[in-house]
KETORFI-811599 format. One record per residue (C-alpha): residue number from 1; x, y, z. Coordinates in Angstrom, 1 decimal. Example, Ala and Ser with C-alpha at 12.3 -4.5 7.8 and 13.67 -1.06 7.14 Angstrom:
REM residues 2
k|xx|yy|zz
1|12.3|-4.5|7.8
2|13.7|-1.1|7.1
//
This chain:
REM residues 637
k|xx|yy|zz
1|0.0|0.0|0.0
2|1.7|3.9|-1.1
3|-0.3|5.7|1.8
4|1.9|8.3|0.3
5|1.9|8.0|-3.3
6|5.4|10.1|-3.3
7|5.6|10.5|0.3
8|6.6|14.5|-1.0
9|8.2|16.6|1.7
10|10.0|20.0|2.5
11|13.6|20.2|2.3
12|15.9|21.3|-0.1
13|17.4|18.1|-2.8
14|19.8|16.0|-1.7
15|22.8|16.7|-3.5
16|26.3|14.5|-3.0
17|27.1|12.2|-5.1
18|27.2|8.5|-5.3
19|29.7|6.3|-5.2
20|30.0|2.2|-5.8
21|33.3|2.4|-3.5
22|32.2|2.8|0.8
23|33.9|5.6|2.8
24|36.9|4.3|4.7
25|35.1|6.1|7.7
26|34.2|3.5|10.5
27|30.9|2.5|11.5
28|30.4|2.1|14.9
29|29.1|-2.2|15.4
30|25.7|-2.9|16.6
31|24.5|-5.2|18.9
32|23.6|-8.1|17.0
33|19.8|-9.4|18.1
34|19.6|-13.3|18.2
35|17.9|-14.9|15.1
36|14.4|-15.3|15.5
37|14.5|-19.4|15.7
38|10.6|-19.5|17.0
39|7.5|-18.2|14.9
40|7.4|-14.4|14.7
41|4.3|-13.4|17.1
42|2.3|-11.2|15.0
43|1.1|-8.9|18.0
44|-1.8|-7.4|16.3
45|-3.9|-11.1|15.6
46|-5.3|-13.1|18.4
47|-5.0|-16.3|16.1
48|-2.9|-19.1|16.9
49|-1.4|-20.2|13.4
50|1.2|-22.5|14.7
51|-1.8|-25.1|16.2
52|-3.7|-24.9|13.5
53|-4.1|-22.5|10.1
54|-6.8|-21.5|7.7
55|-5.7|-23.5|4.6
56|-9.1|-22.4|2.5
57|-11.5|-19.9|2.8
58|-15.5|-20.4|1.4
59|-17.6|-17.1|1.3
60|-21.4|-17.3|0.8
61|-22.3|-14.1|1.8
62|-24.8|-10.9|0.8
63|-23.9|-7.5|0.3
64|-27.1|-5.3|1.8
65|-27.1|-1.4|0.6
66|-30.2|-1.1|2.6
67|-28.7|-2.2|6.2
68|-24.8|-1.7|5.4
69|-23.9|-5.0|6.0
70|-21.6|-8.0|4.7
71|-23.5|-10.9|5.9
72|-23.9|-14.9|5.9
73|-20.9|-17.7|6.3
74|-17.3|-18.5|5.9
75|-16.5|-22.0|5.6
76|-12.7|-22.9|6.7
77|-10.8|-25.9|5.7
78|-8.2|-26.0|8.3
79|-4.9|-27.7|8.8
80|-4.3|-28.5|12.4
81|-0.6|-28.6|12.7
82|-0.3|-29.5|16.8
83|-2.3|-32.8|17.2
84|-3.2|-31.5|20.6
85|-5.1|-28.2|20.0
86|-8.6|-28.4|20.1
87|-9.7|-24.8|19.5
88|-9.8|-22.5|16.3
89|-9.2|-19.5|17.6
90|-10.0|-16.3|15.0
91|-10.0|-12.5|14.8
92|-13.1|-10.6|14.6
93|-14.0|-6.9|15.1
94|-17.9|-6.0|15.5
95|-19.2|-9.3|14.3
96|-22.4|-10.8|15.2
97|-21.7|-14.6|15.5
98|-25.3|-16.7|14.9
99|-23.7|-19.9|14.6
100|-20.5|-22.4|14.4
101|-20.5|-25.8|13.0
102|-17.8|-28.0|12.3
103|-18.4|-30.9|9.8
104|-17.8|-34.4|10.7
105|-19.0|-37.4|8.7
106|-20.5|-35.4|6.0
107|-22.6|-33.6|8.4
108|-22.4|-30.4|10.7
109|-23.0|-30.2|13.6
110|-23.4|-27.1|16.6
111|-20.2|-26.1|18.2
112|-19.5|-24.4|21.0
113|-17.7|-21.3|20.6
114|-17.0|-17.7|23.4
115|-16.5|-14.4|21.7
116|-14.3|-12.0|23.7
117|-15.2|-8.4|25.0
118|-13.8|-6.6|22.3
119|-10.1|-4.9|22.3
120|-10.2|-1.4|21.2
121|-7.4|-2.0|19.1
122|-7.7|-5.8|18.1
123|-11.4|-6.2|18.4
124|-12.7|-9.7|19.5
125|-11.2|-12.7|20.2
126|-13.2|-16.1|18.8
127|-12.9|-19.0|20.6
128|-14.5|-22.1|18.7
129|-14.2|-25.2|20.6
130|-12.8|-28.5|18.4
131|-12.5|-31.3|20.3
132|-12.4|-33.4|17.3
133|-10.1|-31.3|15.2
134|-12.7|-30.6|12.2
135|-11.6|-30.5|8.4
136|-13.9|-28.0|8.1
137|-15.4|-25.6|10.5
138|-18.9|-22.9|9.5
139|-19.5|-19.7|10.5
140|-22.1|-17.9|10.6
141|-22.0|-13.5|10.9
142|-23.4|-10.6|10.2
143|-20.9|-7.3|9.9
144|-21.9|-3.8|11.4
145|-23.0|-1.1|9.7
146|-19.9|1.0|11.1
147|-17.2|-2.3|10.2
148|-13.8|0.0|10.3
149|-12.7|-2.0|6.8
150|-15.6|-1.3|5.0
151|-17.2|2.0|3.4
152|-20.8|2.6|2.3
153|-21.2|5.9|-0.4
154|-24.6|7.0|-1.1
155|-25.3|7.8|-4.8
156|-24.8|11.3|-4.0
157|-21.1|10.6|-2.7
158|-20.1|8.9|-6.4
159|-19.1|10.1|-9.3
160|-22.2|9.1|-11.7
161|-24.9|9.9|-8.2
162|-27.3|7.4|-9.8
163|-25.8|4.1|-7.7
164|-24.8|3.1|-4.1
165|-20.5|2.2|-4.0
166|-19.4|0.0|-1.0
167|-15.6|-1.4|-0.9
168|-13.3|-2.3|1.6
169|-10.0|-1.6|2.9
170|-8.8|-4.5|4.8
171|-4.7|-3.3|5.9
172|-3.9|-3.7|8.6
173|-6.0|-5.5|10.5
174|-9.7|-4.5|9.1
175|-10.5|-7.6|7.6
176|-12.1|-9.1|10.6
177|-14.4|-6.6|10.8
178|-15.9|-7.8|7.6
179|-14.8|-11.5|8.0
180|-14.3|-13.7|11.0
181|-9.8|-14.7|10.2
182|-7.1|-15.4|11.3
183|-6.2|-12.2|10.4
184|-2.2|-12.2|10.4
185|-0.2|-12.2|7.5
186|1.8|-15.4|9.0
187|-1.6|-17.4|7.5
188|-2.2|-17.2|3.9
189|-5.0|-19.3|2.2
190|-6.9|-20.2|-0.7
191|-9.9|-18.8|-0.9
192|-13.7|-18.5|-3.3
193|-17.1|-16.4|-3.1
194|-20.3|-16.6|-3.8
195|-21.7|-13.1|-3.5
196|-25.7|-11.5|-4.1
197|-26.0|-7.8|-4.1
198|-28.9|-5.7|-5.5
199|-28.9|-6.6|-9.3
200|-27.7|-3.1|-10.7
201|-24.1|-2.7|-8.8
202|-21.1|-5.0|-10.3
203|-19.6|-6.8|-7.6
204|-15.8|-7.4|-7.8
205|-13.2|-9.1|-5.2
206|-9.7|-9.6|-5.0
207|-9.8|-12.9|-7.0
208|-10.4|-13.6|-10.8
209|-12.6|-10.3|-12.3
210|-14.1|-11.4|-15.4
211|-13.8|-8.5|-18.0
212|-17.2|-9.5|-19.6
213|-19.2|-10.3|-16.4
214|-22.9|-9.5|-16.6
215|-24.3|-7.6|-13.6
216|-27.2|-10.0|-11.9
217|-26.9|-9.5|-8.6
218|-25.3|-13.0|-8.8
219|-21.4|-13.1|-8.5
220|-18.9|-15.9|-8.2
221|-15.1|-15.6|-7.6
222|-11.8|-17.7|-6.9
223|-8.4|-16.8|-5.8
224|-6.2|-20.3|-6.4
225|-3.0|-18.1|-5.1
226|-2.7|-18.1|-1.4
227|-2.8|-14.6|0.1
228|-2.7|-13.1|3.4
229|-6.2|-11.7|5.0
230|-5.2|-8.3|4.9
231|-4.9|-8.5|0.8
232|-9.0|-10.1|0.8
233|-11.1|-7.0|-0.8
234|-14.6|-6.5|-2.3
235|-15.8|-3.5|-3.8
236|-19.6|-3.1|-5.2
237|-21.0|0.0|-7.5
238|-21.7|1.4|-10.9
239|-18.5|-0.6|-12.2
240|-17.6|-0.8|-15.8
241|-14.4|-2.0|-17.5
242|-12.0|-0.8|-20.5
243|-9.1|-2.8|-21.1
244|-5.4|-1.9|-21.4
245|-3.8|-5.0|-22.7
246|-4.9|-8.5|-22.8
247|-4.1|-9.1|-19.0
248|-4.8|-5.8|-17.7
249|-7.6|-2.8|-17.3
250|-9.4|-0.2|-15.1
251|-12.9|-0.7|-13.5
252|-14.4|2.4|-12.6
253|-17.1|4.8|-12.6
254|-19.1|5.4|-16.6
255|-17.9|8.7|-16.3
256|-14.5|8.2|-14.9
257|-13.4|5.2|-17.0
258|-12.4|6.8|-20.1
259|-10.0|9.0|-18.2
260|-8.4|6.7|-16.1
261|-7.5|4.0|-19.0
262|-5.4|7.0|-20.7
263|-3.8|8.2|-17.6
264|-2.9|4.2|-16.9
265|-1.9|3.2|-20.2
266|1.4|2.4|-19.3
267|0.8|-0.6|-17.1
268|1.1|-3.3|-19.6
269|4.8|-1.9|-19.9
270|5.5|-1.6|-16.1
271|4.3|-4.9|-15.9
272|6.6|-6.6|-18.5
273|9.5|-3.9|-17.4
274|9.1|-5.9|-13.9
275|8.8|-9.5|-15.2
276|12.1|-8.7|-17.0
277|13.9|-7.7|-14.0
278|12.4|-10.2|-11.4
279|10.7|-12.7|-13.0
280|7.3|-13.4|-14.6
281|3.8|-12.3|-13.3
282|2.1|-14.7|-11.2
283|-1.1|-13.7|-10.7
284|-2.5|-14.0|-13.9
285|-4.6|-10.7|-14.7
286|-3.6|-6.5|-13.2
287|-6.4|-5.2|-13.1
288|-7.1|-1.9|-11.4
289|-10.3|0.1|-9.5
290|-10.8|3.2|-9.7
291|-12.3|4.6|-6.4
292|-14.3|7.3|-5.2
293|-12.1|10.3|-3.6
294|-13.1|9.0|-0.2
295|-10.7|6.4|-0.4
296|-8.4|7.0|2.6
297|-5.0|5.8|0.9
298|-3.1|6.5|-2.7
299|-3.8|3.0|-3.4
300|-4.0|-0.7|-2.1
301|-2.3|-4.1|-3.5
302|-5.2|-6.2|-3.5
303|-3.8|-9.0|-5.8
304|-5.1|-9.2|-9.1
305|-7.5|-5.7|-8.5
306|-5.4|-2.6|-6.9
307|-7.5|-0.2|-5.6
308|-6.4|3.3|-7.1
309|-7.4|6.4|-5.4
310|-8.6|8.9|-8.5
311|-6.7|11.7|-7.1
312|-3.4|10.6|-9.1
313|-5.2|11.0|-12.3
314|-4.1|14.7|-13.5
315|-3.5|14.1|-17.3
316|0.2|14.1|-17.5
317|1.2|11.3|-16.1
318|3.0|12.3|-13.0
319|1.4|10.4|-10.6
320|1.4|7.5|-12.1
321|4.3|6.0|-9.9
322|1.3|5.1|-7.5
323|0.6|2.5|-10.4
324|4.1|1.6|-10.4
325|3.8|0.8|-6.7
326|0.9|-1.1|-6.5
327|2.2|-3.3|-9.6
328|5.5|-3.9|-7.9
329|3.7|-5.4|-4.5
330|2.8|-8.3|-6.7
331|6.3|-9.5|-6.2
332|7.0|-7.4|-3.1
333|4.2|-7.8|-0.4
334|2.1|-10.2|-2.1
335|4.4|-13.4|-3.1
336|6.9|-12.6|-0.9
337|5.1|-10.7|2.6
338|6.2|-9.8|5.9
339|5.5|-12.3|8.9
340|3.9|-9.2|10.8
341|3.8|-5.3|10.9
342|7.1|-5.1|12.6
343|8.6|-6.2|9.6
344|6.7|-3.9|7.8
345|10.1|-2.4|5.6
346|9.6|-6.3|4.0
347|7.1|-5.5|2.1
348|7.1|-1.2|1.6
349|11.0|-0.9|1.3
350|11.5|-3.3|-0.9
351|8.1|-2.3|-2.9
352|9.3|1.2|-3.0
353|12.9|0.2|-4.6
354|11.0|-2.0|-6.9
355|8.7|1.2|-7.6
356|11.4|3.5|-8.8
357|13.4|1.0|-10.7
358|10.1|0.9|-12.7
359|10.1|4.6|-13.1
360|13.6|5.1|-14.1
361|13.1|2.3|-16.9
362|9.3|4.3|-18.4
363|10.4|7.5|-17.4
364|13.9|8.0|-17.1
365|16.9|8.9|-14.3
366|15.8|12.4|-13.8
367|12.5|11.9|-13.0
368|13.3|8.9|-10.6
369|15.7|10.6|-8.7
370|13.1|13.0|-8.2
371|11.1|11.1|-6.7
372|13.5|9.7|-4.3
373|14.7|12.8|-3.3
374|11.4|14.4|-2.5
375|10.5|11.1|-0.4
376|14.3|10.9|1.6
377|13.7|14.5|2.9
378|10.2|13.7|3.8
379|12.0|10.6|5.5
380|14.5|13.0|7.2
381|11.6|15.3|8.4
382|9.6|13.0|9.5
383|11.8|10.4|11.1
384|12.7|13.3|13.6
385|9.6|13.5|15.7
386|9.3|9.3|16.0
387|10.5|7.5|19.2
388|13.8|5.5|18.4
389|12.4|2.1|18.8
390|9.9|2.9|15.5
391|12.7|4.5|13.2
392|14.1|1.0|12.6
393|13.6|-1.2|10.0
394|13.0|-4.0|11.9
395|10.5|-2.9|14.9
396|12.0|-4.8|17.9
397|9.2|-7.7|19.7
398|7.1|-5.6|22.3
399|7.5|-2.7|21.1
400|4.5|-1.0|20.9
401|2.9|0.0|17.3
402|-0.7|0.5|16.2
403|-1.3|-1.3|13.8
404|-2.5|1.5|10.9
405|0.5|3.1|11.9
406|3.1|0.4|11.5
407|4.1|1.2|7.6
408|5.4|4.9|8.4
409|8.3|6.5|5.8
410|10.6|4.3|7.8
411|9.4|1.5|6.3
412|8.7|3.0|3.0
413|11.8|5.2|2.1
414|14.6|4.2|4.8
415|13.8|0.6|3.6
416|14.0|1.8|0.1
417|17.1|3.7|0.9
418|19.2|0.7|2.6
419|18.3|-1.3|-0.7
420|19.9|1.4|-3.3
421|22.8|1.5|-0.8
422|23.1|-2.4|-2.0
423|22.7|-2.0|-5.1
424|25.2|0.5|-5.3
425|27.9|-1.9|-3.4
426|26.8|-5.0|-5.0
427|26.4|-3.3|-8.5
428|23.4|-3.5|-10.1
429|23.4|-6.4|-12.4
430|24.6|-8.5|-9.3
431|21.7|-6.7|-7.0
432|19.0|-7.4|-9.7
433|19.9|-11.0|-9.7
434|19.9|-11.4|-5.9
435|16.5|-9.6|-5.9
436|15.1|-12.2|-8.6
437|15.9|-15.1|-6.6
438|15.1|-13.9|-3.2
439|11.3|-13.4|-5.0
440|11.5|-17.2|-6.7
441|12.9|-18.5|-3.4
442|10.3|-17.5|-0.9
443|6.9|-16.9|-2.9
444|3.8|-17.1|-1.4
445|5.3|-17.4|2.1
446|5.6|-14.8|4.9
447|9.0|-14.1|6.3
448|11.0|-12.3|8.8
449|13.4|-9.5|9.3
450|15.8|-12.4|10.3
451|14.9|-14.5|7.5
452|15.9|-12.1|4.5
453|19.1|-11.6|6.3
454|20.2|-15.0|6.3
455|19.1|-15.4|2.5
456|21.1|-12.4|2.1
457|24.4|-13.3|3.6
458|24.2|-16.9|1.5
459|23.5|-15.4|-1.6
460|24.9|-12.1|-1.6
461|27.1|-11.1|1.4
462|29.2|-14.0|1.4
463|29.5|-14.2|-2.1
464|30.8|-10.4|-2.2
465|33.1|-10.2|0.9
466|33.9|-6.7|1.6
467|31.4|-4.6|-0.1
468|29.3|-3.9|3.1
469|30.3|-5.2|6.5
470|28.4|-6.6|9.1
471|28.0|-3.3|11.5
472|26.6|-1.3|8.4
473|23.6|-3.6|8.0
474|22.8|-3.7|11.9
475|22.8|-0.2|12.1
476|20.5|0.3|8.6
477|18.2|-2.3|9.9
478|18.0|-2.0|13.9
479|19.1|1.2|14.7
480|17.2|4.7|14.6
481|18.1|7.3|12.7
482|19.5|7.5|8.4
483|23.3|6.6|8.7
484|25.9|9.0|8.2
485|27.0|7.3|4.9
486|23.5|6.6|3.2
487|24.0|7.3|-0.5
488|22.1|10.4|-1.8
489|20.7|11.4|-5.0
490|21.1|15.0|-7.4
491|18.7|16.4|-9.8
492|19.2|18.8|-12.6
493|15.2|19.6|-12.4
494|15.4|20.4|-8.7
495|18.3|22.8|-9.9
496|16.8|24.5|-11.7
497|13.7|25.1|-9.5
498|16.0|26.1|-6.4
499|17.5|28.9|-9.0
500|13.9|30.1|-10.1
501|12.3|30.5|-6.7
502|15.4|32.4|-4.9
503|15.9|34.1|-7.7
504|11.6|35.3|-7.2
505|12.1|35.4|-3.6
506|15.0|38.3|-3.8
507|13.9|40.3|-6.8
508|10.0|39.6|-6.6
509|10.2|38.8|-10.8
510|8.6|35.2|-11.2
511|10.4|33.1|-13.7
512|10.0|32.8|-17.5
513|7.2|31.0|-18.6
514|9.6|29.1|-20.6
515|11.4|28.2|-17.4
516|7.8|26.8|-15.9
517|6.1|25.6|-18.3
518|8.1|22.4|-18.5
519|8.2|21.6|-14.9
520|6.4|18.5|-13.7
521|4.4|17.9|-10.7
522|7.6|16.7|-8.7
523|8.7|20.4|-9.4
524|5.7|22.2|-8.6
525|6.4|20.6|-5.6
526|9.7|21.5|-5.0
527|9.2|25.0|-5.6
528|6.3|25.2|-3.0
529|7.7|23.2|-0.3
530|11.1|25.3|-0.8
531|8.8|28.7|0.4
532|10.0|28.6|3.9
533|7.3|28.3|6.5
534|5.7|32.0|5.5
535|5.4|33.8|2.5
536|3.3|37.3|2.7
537|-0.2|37.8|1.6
538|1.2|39.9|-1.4
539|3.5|37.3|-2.8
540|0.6|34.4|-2.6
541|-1.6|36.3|-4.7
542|1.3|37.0|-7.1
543|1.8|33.3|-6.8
544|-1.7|32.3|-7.3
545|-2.4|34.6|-9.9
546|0.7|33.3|-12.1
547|-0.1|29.7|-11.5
548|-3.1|29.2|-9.9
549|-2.5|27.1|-7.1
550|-5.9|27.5|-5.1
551|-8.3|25.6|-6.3
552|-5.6|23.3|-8.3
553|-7.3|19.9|-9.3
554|-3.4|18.3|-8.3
555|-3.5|17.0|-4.7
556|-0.1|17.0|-4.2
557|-0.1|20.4|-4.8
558|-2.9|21.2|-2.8
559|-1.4|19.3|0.0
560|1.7|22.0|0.6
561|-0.3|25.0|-0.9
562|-3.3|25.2|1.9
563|-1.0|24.5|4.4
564|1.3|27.5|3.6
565|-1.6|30.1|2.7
566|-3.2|28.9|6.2
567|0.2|29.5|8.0
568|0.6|32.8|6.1
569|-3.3|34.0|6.6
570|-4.3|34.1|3.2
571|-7.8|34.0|3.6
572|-8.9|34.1|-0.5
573|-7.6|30.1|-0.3
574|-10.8|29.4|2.6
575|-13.2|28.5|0.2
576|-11.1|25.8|-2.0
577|-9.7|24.7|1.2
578|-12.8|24.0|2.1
579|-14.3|22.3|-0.9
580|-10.9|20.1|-1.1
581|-11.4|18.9|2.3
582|-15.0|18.1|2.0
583|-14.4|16.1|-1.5
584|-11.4|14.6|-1.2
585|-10.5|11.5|1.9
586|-7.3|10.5|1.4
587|-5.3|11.1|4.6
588|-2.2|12.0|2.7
589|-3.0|15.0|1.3
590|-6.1|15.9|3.6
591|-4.1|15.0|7.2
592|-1.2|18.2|6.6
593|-4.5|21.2|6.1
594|-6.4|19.9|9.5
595|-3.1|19.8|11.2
596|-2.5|23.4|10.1
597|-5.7|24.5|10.4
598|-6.0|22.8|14.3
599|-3.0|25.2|15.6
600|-5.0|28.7|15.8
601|-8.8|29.0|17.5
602|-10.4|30.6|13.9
603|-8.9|27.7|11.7
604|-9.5|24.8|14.0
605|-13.4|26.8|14.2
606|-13.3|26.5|10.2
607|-11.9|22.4|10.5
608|-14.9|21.5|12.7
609|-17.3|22.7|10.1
610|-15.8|21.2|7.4
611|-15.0|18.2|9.1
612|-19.2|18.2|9.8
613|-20.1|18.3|6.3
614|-17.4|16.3|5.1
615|-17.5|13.3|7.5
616|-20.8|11.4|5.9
617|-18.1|10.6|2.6
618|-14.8|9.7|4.5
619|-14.1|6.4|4.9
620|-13.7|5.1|8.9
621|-10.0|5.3|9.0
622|-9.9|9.1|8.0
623|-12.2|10.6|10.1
624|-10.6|8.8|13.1
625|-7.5|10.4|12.1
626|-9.1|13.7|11.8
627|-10.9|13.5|14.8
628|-7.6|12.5|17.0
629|-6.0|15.8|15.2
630|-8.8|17.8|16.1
631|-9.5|16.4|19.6
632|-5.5|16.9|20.4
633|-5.8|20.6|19.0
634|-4.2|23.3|21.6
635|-6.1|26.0|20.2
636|-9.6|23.9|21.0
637|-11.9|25.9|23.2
//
């Protein structure tokens, strides 16, 4: 999941050079932490997946506009693993449980099961008694109309206003609130649907789409590649489909279909350029939904359907490394997946190395190291205000970390980061090899921290003695901080920006439109977050006039612009704050305006009335986030 599409920060580029050859300057040795030799205890499941695990999953269930509800049974076919456990125990969250059976002799039969006062956090634990170990085990449940993984859109909220949209978002640890799981990425399963809506929404699931499907009310679907829970999605609107290539396309909204398909046109390519660096495509079809702006995230891996937030569609392109993300999780994340969230780097680093390899290739150097730029001083920025134990890579056992909160820019761009340093040491032919086989040699399993470094000292360490030493991948992976000797990145665009805004900043004469009119988003960027933390009211309106920045249909625009005009009390940017706010629920580029407007008593008055009207379309997980920003707010009366 890119809960920051290009995780773009303040800060001016990074500019030394890099070099295949390390500094001769010591790095001080880190304690080494014993190889985990037990199963990793994913701290954030109540399941118990080393008695027994869910090895298939069968959904006959009901979608229900009317009471905004998932409900009816989940059939598991279990493998019991200890020959002494004699209870299935599974995650749920706000689930009413009618009924378990387990099936013996070709019949079921009642079993007793106890479900658990619910954890704020984890939700509630399900006990099912199985005395005689069951091949199979039935349950019966109904979701809540307020399940935190699912979201329920009134026509009005879409895009055509003719149709009710539900989906899901199921990472972290949502999908038992739609599902009773084990709902821990150490599990991974097989799984199929039968699902019955109202006859004029298409129903679609993480599993095999069919292109041509007829909308009946009357859906069936099979996944035959084992995934983790958190990667089980549905989705259910006013869904049509335009292809892209043979094995991919976009579902979306009539009008947003058209739209989408041209912005996304260069998937078939990312997914070959992919397959030629790390091997072939293994879950048969990349297809991708569009959403509604409510979606909280930039976009989510679901295999075989990534859910794409619409706000990267901008008709140029520049975005599109959201698509390049998601793609790349089919080898990063969703073949090969961390074991739990402390691990998290497992699946984001190495999803966001993948990511800009795929850029550089479609769109060239420049534009890559961009990117990676942008995202290592948001890393620098951000890393900063984090307790130590949470700016490593690998999250040490009891450490406290919610669970929604687990795949931060640490795990994203630090993870990223210690991966170009390899491929720099290692060279990149060698490092492209290594990656291949790391993906061929653990797919479709969930791993450790631990794990990847003993794969990594066979296969590439040991084979390359001297290129990296023991104490510089302890302190990239366990302790806080960016080491002193991480490789950085230069770009000529970001050059060139620097010059044009101090040059504007000391003479007040905006650059040439020959200058501007070739920048890309990433430099738009640049140029705004480079603005210090106030401009005057005078030089905004000279801004916006020149380039229109308020009421700019570019999130990641909008993201840095509000936030300066509200720091710098330029009130003419109220009213498209306000619209942008109320339309738009993705947490990355909403979360930076309510923060800003929360610090003084008249904009945290103005983020309580918006919040109001907006609230109705944001999905669950962004309007807790906005209500913790505003309830924490030191200007609140």
């Amino acid at each position: 999941m890119r809960s920051l599409a290009l995780l773009l920060s303040c800060a001016a580029v990074l500019v030394a050079g890099c070099s295949k050859e390390p500094e001769s300057a010591p790095v001080a040795a880190m304690p080494k932490p014993a190889i985990e030799k037990a199963v990793d205890q994913d701290e954030h499941s109540y399941a118990e997946p080393q008695k027994v695990a869910i090895a298939d999953l069968a959904l006959d269930i009901a979608v229900d506009f009317d009471t905004k509800t998932i409900g009816g049974t989940a059939t598991y076919t279990l493998d019991w693993k200890d020959k002494a456990a004699t209870q299935l125990v599974l995650d749920t969250r706000d689930l009413t449980i009618t009924k378990v059976e387990g099936e013996a002799d070709n019949a079921w039969a009642p079993l007793q099961y106890a479900l658990a006062t619910k954890d704020p956090v984890l939700g509630s634990k399900l006990t099912i008694e199985t005395p005689a170990r069951n091949a199979k085990v039935r349950v019966t449940y109904t979701s809540s109309p307020e399940a935190s993984g699912l979201q329920w859109l009134t026509p009005e909220m879409t895009e055509g206003k003719q149709l009710p949209f539900m989906f899901s978002q199921s990472q972290q640890i949502h999908a038992r609130s739609w599902v009773p799981l084990q709902d821990t990425p150490q599990v991974r399963y097989t799984y199929s649907a039968h699902v019955t809506s109202r006859p004029d929404v298409m129903v679609l699931m993480s599993a095999d789409n069919d292109p041509a499907a007829v909308r009946d009310g009357d859906y069936t679907f099979k996944m035959p590649q084992k995934i983790p829970s958190y990667l089980m999605a549905i989705a259910a609107g006013d869904l049509v489909f335009k292809p892209i290539s043979a094995r991919s396309g976009v579902w979306a909204e009539p009008a947003m279909v058209d739209k989408a398909t041209k912005e996304f046109e260069d998937t078939e390519k990312m997914i070959a350029t992919t397959e030629q660096l790390y091997g072939p495509y293994r879950w048969d079809r990349y297809d991708m939904l569009v959403l509604p702006p409510s979606f909280p995230y930039g976009g989510m891996e679901n295999p075989r359907l990534s859910f794409i937030t619409p706000t990267v569609i901008v008709g140029d392109k520049t975005l599109v490394s959201l698509i390049a993300h998601e793609l790349a999780h089919s080898w990063s994340g969703n073949l090969v997946t961390f074991s739990s969230a402390k691990h998290g780097w497992l699946n984001e680093g190495f999803t966001s190395y993948v990511e800009n390899r795929i850029v550089e290739s479609l769109y060239g150097k420049e534009q890559a190291s961009m990117e990676y730029a942008i995202a290592r001083n948001g890393l620098k920025k951000e890393i900063g205000t984090m307790p130590e134990a949470t700016q490593a890579l690998a999250v040490k056992p009891g450490t406290k970390l919610d669970a929604d909160d687990a795949l931060s820019a640490v795990s994203y761009d630090k993870g990223a980061w210690f991966l170009q340093m390899l491929e720099e040491r290692f060279g990149r032919q060698e490092f492209d090899a290594f990656l291949r086989g790391y993906f061929d040699h653990f797919a479709f399993q969930s791993i450790t921290t631990e794990q990847f470094l003993d794969y990594a000292k066979k296969n590439l360490f040991d084979k390359h003695p001297n290129l990296v030493s023991d104490a510089e991948i302890q302190e990239w992976i366990y302790a806080p901080g960016i080491p002193a000797r991480a490789p950085q990145v230069q770009s000529r665009g970001f050059s060139s920006t620097d010059t044009a805004r101090i040059a504007w900043q000391g003479s007040g004469q905006l650059p040439n439109p020959q200058v501007t009119g070739t920048w890309i988003t990433q430099q738009w960027v640049h140029f705004i977050e480079g603005m210090g933390d106030k401009l005057t009211v005078e030089q905004l309106k000279q801004l916006d006039d020149a380039y229109h920045f308020t009421g700019t249909a570019n999130g990641e625009i909008a993201m840095r612009w509000y936030p300066l005009t509200i720091r710098s009390g330029y009130v003419d940017a109220r009213p498209e704050i306000a619209r942008f706010i109320e339309r738009v629920g993705r947490r990355k580029l909403i979360m930076p305006i309510y923060e800003e407007l929360a610090k003084t008593p008249d904009g945290l008055a103005f983020a309580r009335e918006s919040f109001a009207r907006a609230r109705p379309g944001y999905h669950p997980i962004t309007t807790g986030s906005v209500e913790a920003t505003l309830a924490k707010a030191p200007a609140g009366p």
